[in-house]
C-alpha positions in Angstrom: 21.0 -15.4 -4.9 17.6 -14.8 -6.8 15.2 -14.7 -4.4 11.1 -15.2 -5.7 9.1 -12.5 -4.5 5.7 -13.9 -2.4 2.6 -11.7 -1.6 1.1 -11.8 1.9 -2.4 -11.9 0.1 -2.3 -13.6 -3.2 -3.8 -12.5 -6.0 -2.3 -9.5 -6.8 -4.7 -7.0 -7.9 -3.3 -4.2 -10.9 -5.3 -1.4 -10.2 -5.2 1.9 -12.4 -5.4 4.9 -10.0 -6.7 8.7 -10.4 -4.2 11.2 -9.6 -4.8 11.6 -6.2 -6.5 8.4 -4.7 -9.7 8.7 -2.2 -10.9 6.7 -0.1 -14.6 6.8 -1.7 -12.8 5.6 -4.5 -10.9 3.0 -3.4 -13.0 1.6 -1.0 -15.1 0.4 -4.3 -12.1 -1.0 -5.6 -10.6 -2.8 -2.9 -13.4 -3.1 0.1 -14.8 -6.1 -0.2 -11.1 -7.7 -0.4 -10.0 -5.4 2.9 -11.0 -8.0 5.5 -9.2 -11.0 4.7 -6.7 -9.0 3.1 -5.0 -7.7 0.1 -2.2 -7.0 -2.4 -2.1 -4.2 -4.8 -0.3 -2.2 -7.4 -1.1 0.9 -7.8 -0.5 2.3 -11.3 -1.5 5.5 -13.4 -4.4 5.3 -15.3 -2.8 6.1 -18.6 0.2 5.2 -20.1 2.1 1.9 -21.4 0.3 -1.8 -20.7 3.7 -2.6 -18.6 4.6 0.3 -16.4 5.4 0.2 -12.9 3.5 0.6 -10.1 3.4 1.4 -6.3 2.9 -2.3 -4.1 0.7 -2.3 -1.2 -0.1 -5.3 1.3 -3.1 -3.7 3.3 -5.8 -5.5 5.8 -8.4 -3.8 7.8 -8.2 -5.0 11.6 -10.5 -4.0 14.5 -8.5 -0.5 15.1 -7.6 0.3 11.5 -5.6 -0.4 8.5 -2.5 -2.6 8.6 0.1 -2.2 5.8 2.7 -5.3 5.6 5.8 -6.2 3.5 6.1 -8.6 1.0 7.4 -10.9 3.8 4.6 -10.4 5.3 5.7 -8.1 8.2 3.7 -5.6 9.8 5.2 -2.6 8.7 2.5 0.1 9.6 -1.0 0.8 11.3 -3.2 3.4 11.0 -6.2 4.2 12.7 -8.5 5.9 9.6 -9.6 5.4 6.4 -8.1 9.3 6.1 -4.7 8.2 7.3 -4.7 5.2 4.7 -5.5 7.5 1.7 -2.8 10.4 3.2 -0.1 7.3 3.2 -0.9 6.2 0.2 -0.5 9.5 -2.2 2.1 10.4 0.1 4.2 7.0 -0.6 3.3 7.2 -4.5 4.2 11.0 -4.8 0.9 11.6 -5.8 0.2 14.3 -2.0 3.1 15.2 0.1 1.6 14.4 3.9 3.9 16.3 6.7 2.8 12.9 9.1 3.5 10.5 6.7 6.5 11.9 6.3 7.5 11.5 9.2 6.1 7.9 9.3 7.7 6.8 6.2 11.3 8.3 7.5 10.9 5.4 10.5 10.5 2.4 7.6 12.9 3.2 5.4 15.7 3.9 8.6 14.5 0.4 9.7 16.9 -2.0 8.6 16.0 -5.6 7.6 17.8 -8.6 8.3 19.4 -10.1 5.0 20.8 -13.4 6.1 
């Protein structure tokens, strides 16, 4: 069954990205957006009009960063702005991060339900 994809925080926002992202950076792309919420793709800055991209569902929250599914889900928290970046160009092969690493091993073990 084809199922229609939703975003958490319509919109979605294409964003081309630098090599390695920083939170300097992004912050000016994304900041004002971060309270109420947003969703994201991350793609290179150069290369064909339709490439692929990396999908992020982030809101800021009084402790952090919280990164959700397309369902909506909470599927990570992070305490830093530091922490956000490090997950990011970890999850978009952009910076291997030891401790996202090991984060990112827990989500993709986790298994949804599909019924």
């Amino acid at each position: 069954m084809v199922r229609r994809l939703s975003l958490p925080y319509p919109s979605l926002e294409i964003i081309p990205t630098p090599a390695i992202v920083e939170w300097e950076w992004l912050s000016k792309q994304i900041g004002s957006r971060l309270a109420s919420g947003i969703s994201v793709c991350l793609v290179a800055e150069h290369g064909h009009d339709l490439r692929g991209g990396y999908f992020f569902h982030i809101r800021r929250v009084e402790n952090g960063f919280e990164f959700l599914d397309f369902d909506g889900r909470l599927s990570l928290s992070l305490s830093t702005s530091a922490e956000c970046v490090a997950f990011i160009n970890h999850a978009t092969g952009r910076a291997f991060d030891d401790d996202m690493w090991a984060r990112c091993r827990l989500l993709n073990l986790r298994v949804d339900d599909v019924s």
